[in-house]
C-alpha positions, 0 to 999 in steps of 0.5 A: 362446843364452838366458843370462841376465846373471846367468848370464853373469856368474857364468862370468866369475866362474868363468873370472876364478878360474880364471885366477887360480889357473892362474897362480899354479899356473904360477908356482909350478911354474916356481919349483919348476923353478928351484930344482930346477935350481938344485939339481941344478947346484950340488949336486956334490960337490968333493973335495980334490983339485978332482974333482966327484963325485956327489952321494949323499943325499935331496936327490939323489934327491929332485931327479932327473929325474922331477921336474923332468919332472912340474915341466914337465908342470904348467907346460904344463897350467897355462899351457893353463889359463892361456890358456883361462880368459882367453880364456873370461873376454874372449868372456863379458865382450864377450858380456856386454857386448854383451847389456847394450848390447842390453838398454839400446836396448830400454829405450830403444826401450820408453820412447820407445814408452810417451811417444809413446803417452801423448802420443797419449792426451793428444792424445785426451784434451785433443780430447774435453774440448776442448767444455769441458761444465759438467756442474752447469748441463749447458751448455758453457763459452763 
């Protein structure tokens, strides 16, 4: 589990566009399937005595089934992307999240550790000096 920040935030990255594209995928997908249904229900042909025939001509084959199956085998796969890129996308961001937080104590941890011992080497210091020592004359300051 050594992934650095960067790391992760290049897979957020990654999953944030995949999800993007999935979704976009998804809607156009759906759409196509709208319009071919659309198409295939109004696509009959009215003679003049009232009768609905069927229809003949690229627009007809074109629409067939086959293709509105391969409209919803795209929908299905892209809607699995769909949820799987946003979930990777939330589980790195809270991942990340959660590292940053860690980080953030340590660094507060380590600075809390460095005053405390500055402090201490000043204590140390201010004791030496303490017999303040004129070191010209060789005498102390009293």
């Amino acid at each position: 589990m050594g992934r650095t920040l960067s790391q992760l935030k290049s897979y957020r990255r990654r999953l944030g566009w995949a999800f993007v594209i999935s979704i976009a995928v998804l809607f156009t997908a759906v759409l196509f399937t709208a319009i071919q249904n659309r198409k295939s229900d109004s696509s009959g042909i009215v003679n003049s005595r009232g009768d609905v025939g069927s229809p003949i001509g690229p627009d007809a084959i074109a629409s067939g089934p086959d293709s509105i199956n391969l409209s919803l085998m795209i929908s299905a796969t892209s809607l699995l992307t769909s949820v799987t890129s946003f979930l990777g996308l939330i589980i790195t961001t809270a991942v990340a999240w959660r590292k940053e937080r860690r980080e953030q104590l340590q660094a507060d941890v380590e600075l809390q550790r460095k005053n405390l011992e500055v402090e201490k080497l000043r204590l140390e210091i201010g004791r030496d000096v303490s017999p303040a020592r004129d070191d010209r004359t060789g005498t102390t300051g009293n």
